[in-house]
C-alpha positions as CSV (number, residue, x, y, z in Angstrom):
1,X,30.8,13.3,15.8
2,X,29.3,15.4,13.2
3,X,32.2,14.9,10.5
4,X,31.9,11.2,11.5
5,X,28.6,10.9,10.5
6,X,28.7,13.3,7.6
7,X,31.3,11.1,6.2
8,X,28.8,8.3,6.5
9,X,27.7,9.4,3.4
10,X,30.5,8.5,1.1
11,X,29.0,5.3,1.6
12,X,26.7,5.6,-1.3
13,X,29.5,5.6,-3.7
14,X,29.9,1.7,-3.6
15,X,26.3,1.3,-4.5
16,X,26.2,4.1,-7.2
17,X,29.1,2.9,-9.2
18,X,27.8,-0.7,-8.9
19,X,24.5,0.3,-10.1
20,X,26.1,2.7,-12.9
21,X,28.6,-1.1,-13.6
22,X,25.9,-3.1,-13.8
23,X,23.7,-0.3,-16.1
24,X,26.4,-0.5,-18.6
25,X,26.7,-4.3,-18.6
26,X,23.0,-4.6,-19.4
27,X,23.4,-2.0,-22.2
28,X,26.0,-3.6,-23.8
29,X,24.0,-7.3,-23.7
30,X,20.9,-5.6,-24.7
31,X,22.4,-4.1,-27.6
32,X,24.3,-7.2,-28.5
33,X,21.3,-9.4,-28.5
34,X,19.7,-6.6,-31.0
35,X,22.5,-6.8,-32.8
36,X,21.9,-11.1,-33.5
37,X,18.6,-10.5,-33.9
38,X,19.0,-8.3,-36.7
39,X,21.8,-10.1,-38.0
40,X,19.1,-13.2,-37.6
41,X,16.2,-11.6,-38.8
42,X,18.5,-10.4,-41.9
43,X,20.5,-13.6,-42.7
44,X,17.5,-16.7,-41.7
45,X,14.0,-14.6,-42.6
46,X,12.9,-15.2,-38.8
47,X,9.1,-14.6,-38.6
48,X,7.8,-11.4,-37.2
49,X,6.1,-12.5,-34.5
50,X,10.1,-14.2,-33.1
51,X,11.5,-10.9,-34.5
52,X,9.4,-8.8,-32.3
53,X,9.9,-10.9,-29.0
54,X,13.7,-11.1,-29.3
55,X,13.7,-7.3,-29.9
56,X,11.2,-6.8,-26.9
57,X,13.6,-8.5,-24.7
58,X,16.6,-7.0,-25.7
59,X,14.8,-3.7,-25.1
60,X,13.8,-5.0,-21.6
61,X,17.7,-5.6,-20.6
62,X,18.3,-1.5,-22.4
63,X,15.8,-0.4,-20.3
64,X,16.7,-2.3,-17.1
65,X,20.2,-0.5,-17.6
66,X,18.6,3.0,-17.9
67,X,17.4,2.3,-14.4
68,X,20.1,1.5,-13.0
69,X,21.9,4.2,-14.4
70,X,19.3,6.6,-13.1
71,X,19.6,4.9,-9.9
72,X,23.2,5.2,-9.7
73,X,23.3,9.2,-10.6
74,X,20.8,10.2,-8.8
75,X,22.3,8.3,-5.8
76,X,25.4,9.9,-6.1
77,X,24.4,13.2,-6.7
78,X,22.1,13.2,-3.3
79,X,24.6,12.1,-1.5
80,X,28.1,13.1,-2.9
81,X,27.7,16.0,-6.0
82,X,24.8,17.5,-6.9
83,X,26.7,19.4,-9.3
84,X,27.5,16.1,-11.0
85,X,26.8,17.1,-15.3
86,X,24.3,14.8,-16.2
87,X,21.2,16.2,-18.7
88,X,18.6,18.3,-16.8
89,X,16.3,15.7,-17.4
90,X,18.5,13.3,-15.0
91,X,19.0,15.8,-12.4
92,X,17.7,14.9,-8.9
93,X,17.5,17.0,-6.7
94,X,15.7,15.2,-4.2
95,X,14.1,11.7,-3.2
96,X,11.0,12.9,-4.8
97,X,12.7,13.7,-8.3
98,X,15.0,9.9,-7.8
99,X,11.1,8.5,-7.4
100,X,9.4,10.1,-10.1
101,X,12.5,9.0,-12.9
102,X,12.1,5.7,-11.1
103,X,8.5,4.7,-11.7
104,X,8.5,6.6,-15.2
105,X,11.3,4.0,-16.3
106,X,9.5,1.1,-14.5
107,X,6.1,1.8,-16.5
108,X,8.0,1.9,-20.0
109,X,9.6,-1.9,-18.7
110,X,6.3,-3.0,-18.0
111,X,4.8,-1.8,-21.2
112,X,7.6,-3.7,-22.9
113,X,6.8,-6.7,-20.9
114,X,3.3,-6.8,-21.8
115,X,3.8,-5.8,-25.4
116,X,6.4,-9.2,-25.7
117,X,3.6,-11.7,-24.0
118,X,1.2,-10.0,-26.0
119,X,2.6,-10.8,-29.2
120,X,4.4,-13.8,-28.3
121,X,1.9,-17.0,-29.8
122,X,3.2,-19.2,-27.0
123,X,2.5,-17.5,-24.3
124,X,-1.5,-16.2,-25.6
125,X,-3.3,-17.4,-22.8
126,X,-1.2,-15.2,-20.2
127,X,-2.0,-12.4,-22.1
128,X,-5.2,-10.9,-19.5
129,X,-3.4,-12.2,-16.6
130,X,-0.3,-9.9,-17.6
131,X,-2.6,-7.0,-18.5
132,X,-4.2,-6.8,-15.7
133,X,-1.2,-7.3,-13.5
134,X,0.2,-4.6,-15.2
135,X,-2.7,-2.3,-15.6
136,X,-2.7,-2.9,-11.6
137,X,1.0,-2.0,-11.1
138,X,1.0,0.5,-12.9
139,X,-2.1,2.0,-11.0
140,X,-0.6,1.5,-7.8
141,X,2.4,3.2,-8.7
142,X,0.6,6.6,-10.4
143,X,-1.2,6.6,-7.0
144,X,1.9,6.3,-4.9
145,X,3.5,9.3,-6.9
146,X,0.3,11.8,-6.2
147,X,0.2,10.4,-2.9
148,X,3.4,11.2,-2.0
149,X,4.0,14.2,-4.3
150,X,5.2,16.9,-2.3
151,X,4.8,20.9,-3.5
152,X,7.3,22.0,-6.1
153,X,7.7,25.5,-3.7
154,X,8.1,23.7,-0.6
155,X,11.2,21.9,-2.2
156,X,14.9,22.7,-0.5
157,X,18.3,21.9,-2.1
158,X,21.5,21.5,-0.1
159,X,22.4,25.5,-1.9
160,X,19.5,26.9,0.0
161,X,21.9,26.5,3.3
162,X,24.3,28.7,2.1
163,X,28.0,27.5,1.2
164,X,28.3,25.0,4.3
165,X,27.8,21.5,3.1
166,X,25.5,19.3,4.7
């Protein structure tokens, strides 16, 4: 029974490569759309102002890969290889350290999104309705991460059992 349900966890590999899939795919549109709006910007004069949204937005998508990258390694290396080579600044170790990388991407999105209504002419009345929306999000979510933030000492890694995997 217990190899059954160990094995259970192989499951996650779906899910980790389709969030790793679909990181890439948003990469490579985000950087394409960069790449027209320069081209635009370089070839039609576009205002600023247009530049800045479309750039925004491409951002946005770049950044909505990033977490789904994260998402995807740090899934696969809680459940299948935590000796999987990624930077140390991607390792995760723990749900804590998958929740910490998660929230610090989903501020920098929502500081992108903000910045784009901001600046976009169209969309000026939205502007302290997004802020504060924001500003409150982002407040919730730095209280949720002290809330929940465990102690760095009291932290246990599959290696602290010894050789036997879990």
């Amino acid at each position: 029974m217990n190899r059954i349900l160990a094995a259970t966890r192989y499951a996650v590999v779906v899910p980790a490569i389709a969030s790793i899939l679909g990181a890439l795919l948003l990469m490579v549109q985000g950087s394409i759309e960069m790449i027209q709006v320069i081209i635009d910007a370089a070839l039609n004069g576009t205002k600023l102002k247009i530049t800045i949204v479309d750039v925004l937005t491409a951002v946005d998508a770049i950044l909505l890969g990033t977490v789904l990258l994260v998402i995807g390694y740090g899934l696969y290396e809680l459940f299948i290889d935590e000796d999987l080579k990624v930077p140390v600044w991607l390792q995760v170790h723990d749900l804590d350290d998958l929740k910490s990388k998660l929230i610090g991407v989903v501020v920098a999105i929502i500081a992108v999104i903000f910045v784009g209504v901001f600046v976009d002419i169209n969309r000026s009345q939205d502007v302290i309705a997004f802020g504060v929306g924001a500003g409150a999000l982002v407040t919730g979510l730095a209280v949720f991460a002290f809330a929940t933030k465990k102690d760095p000492s009291m932290k246990v890694s599959r290696k602290d059992f010894g050789s036997k995997k879990l």
